[in-house]
C-alpha positions as CSV (number, residue, x, y, z in Angstrom):
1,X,169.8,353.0,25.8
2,X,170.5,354.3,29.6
3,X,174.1,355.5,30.3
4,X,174.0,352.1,33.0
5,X,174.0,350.0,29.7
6,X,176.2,351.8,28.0
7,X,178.6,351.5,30.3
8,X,178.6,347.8,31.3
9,X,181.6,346.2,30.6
10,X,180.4,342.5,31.5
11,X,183.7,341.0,30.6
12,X,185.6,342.8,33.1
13,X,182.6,341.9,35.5
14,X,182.8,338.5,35.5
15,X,186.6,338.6,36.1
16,X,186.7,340.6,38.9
17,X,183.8,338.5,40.2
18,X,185.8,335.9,39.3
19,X,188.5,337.4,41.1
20,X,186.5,337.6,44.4
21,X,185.3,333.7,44.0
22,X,189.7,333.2,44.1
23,X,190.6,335.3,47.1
24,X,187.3,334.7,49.4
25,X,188.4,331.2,49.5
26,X,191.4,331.7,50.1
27,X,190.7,334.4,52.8
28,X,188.6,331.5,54.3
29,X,191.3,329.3,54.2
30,X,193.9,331.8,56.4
31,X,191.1,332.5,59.3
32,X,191.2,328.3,59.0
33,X,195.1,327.8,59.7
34,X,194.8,330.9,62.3
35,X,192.2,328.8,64.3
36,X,194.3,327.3,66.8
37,X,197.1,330.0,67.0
38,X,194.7,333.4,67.9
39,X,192.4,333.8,69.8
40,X,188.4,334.4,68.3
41,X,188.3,338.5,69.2
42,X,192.1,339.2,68.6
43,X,191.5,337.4,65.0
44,X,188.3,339.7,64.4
45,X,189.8,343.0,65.3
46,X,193.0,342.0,63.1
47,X,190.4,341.7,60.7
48,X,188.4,344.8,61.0
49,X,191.4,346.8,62.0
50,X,193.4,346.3,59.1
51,X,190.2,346.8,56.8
52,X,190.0,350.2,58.0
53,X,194.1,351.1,58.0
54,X,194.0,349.9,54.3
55,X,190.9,352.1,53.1
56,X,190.9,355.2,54.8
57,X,194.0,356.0,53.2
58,X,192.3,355.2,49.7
59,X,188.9,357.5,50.8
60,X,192.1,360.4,51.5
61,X,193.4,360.2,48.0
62,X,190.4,359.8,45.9
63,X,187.6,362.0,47.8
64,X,184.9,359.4,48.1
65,X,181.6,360.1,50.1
66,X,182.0,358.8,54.3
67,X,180.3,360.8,56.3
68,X,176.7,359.6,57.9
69,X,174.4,360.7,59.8
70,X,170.5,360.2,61.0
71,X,169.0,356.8,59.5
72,X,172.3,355.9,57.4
73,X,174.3,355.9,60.7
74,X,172.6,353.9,63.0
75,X,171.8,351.7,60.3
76,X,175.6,351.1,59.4
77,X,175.8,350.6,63.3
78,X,173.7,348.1,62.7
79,X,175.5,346.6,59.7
80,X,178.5,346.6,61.3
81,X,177.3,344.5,64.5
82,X,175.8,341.8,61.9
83,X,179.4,341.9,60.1
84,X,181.3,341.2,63.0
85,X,179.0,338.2,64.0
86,X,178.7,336.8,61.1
87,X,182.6,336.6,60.5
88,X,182.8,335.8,64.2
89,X,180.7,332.5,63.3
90,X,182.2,331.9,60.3
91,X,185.9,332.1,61.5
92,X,184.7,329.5,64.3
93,X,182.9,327.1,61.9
94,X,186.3,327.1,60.3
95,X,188.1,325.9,63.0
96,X,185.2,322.4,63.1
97,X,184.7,322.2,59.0
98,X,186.3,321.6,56.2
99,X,186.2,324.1,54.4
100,X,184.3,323.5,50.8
101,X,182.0,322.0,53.6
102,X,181.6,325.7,55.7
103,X,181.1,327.5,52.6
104,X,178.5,325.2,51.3
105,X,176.1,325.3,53.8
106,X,176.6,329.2,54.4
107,X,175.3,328.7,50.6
108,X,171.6,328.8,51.7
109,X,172.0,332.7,52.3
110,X,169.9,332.9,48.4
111,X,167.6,331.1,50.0
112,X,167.5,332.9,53.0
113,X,167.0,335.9,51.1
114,X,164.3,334.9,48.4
115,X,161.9,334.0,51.6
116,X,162.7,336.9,53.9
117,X,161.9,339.2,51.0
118,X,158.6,337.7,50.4
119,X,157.9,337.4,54.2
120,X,159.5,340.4,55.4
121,X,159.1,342.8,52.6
122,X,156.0,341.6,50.6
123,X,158.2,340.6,47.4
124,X,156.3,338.0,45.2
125,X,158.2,334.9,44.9
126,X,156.5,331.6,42.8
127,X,155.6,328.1,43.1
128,X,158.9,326.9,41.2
129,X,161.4,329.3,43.3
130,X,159.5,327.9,46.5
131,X,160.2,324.1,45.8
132,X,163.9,325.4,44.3
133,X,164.2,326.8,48.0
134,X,162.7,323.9,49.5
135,X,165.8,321.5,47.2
136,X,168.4,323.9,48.4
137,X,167.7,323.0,52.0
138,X,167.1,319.0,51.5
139,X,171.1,319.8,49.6
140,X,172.1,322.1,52.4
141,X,171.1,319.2,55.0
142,X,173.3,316.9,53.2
143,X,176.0,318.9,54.0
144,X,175.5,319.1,57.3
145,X,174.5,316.1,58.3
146,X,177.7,314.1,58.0
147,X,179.6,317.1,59.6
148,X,177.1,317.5,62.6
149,X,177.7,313.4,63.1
150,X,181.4,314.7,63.7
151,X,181.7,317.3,65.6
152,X,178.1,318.2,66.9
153,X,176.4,321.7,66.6
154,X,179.2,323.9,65.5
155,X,178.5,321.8,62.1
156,X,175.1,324.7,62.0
157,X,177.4,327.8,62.8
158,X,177.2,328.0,58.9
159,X,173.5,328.0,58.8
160,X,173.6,330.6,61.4
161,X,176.2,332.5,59.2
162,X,173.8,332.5,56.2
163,X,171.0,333.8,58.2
164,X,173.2,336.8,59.5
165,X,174.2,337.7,56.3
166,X,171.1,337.6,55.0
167,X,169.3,340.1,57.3
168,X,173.3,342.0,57.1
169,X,172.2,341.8,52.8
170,X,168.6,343.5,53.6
171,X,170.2,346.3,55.9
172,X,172.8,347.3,53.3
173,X,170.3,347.6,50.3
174,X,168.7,349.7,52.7
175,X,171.2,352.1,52.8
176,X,172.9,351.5,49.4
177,X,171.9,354.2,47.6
178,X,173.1,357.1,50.3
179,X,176.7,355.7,50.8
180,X,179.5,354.8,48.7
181,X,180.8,351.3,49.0
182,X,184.1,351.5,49.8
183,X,183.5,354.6,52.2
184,X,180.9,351.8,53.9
185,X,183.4,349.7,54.9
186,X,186.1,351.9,56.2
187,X,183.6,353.6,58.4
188,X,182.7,350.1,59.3
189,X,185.8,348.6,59.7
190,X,186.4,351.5,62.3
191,X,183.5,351.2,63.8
192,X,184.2,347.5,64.6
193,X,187.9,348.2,65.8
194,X,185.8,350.4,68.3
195,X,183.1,347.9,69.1
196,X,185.8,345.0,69.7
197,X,188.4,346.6,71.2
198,X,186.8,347.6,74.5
199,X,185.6,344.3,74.7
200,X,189.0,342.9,74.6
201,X,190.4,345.4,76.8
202,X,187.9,345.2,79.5
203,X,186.3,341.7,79.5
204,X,188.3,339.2,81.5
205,X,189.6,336.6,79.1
206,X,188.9,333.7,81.4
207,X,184.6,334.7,81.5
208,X,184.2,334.0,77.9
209,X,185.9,332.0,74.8
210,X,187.7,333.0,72.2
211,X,188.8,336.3,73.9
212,X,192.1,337.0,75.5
213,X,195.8,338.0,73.7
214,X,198.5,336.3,72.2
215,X,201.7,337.7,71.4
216,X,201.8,336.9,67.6
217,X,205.1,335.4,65.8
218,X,206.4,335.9,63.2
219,X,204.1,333.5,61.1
220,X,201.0,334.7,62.8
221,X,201.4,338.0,61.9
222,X,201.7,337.4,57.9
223,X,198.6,335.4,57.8
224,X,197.0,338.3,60.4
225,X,197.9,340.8,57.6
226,X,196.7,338.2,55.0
227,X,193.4,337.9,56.5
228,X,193.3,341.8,56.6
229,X,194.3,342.1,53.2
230,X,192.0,339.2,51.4
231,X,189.1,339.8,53.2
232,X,189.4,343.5,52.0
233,X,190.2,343.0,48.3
234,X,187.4,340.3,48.4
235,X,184.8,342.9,49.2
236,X,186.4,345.1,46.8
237,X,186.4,343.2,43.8
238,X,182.6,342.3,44.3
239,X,181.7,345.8,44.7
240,X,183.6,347.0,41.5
241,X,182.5,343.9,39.7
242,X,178.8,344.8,40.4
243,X,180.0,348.2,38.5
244,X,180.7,347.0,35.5
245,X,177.9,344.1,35.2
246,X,174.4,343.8,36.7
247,X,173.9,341.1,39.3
248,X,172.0,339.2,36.9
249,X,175.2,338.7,35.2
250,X,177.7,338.0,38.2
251,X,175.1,335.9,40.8
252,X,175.7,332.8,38.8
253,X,179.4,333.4,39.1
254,X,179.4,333.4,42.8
255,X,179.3,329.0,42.9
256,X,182.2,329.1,42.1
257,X,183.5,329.8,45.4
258,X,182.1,326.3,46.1
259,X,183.8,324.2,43.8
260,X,187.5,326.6,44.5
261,X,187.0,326.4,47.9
262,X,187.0,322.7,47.6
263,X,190.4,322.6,45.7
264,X,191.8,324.6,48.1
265,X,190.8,322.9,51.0
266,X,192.0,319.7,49.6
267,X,195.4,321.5,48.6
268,X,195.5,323.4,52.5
269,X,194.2,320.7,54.3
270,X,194.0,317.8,52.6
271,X,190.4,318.0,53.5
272,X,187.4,316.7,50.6
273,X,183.7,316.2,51.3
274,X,182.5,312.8,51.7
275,X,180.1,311.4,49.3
276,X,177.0,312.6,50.9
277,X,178.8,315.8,51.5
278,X,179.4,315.9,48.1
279,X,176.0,315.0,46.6
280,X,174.6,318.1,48.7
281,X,176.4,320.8,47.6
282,X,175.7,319.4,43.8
283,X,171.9,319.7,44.7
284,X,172.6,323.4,46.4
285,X,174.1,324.7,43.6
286,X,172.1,323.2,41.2
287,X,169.0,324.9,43.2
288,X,170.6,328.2,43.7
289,X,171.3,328.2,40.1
290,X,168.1,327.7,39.4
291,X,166.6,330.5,41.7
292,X,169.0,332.9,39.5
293,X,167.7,332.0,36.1
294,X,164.2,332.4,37.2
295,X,164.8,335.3,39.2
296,X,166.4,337.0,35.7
297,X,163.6,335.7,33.5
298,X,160.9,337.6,36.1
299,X,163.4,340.6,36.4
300,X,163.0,340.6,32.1
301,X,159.6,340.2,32.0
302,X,158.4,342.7,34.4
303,X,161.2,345.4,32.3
304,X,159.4,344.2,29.1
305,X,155.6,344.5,30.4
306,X,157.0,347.9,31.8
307,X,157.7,349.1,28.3
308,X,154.6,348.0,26.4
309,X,152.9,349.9,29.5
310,X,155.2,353.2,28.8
311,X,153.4,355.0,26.4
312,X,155.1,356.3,23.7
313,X,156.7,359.8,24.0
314,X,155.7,362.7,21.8
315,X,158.8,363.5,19.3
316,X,159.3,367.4,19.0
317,X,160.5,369.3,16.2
318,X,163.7,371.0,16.4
């Protein structure tokens, strides 16, 4: 048995998994209610700012691994820019969507994902995960298509969220294995406070939207440190969940978000999707669901036929 097994704790995985399906909803939920009080940039380097002032302190005490250079660098660079995008369009799609709606669509990302690694990296995906794929998007067009009747194209700014996250998803396993997760996203989180502040220092607020200032009140500034503080311990409690239980284990998990982010829309908001709404993100989940059992019954048989190909090894006399 390899020390990794040994030291699964799956239990505690699934809570803090279950954890992150909780707060990332309710993260959601305070970039929602901030829509029409700060402005788009201010809102993002909030974000980003207060991700870094909250782990750099933690890298201090316990040690952990940040420095980059070479390949890691400019591919964290890289990860960064697609962060700050893809938040950037999801924060906006908030402001159009309900949100159970937002989240649903941005749902596709598995999708997403299954096809650019067979496309882009050469991964072998079958008949039945295609068709699943192919379900997902008839569910994820559901969605959408009530909300686009409303209020137009920001009803895709989801879609384009789940395409950004998917190529962020294929940069960070790129450079998973040389960094340590939480010293990632402090050096990302600065690295964004550098990339937006200049922008909001030196662009004219008037030549773009969403940028500019606004002196924050009282209110503003609690759910500004909320933001800060849920979107942080979101990320957190995936990464240490993903410790203690493989992704096999946790992806199911992460619909959940869908169904909580519908009570608490409803709760917030008041907001529930329609019935067409509601029929879609039924048939996306059910598809994505799908695309995880199968992806864990290949991931078992290809350990298995790796086995019965591992010859056996000599045993030595002590």
């Amino acid at each position: 048995m390899s020390a990794s097994v040994r030291n699964d704790r799956p239990l505690l995985g699934v809570l803090l998994m279950l954890g992150f399906c909780l707060v990332a909803p309710m993260g959601d939920a305070t970039a929602k209610l901030l829509g029409d009080r700060v402005p788009l940039v201010q809102l993002l380097l909030c974000r980003f700012g207060l991700q870094a002032l909250l782990l750099i302190p933690l890298i201090a005490l316990t040690g952990r691994m940040w420095r980059m250079q070479g390949r890691v660098l400019w591919l964290t660079l890289l990860r960064t820019v697609l962060h700050i995008i893809g938040i950037g369009m999801m924060f906006s799609a908030l402001w159009y969507l309900p949100l159970a709606d937002a989240v649903a669509i941005a749902f596709v990302m598995p999708f997403i994902m299954l096809l650019l690694g067979h496309f882009v990296l050469g991964e072998e995906v079958g008949w039945r995960r295609l068709i699943a794929c192919a379900v997902g998007f008839v569910g994820t067009l559901l969605v959408v298509q009530p909300s686009f009747q409303e209020v137009g194209w920001p009803a895709l700014l989801p879609l384009g969220v789940a395409i950004n996250f998917s190529v962020f998803m294929l940069v960070t396993r790129q450079i998973a294995k040389d960094t340590d997760p939480i010293g990632l996203q402090a050096v990302s989180g600065v690295m964004a406070v550098a990339i937006i502040l200049p922008i909001l220092l030196i662009v004219p607020a008037e030549s773009l939207p969403g940028l500019g200032w606004v002196a924050p009140d009282g209110l503003t500034w609690t759910l500004l440190f909320a933001i800060g503080t849920l979107g942080t311990l979101a990320h957190l409690l995936m990464t240490w969940s993903l410790r203690y239980a493989p992704s096999a284990t946790l992806a199911p998990m992460q619909y959940l978000e869908i169904p909580i982010a519908t009570v608490v829309g409803w709760i917030v908001f008041s907001d529930l999707p329609n019935g067409l709404a509601a029929i879609g993100i039924m048939i996306t989940i059910a598809a994505g669901l799908y695309i995880v059992i199968r992806e864990r019954a290949t991931s078992r048989s290809q350990d298995r036929a790796a086995q019965l190909a591992t010859p056996p090894q000599p045993q030595v006399a002590e």
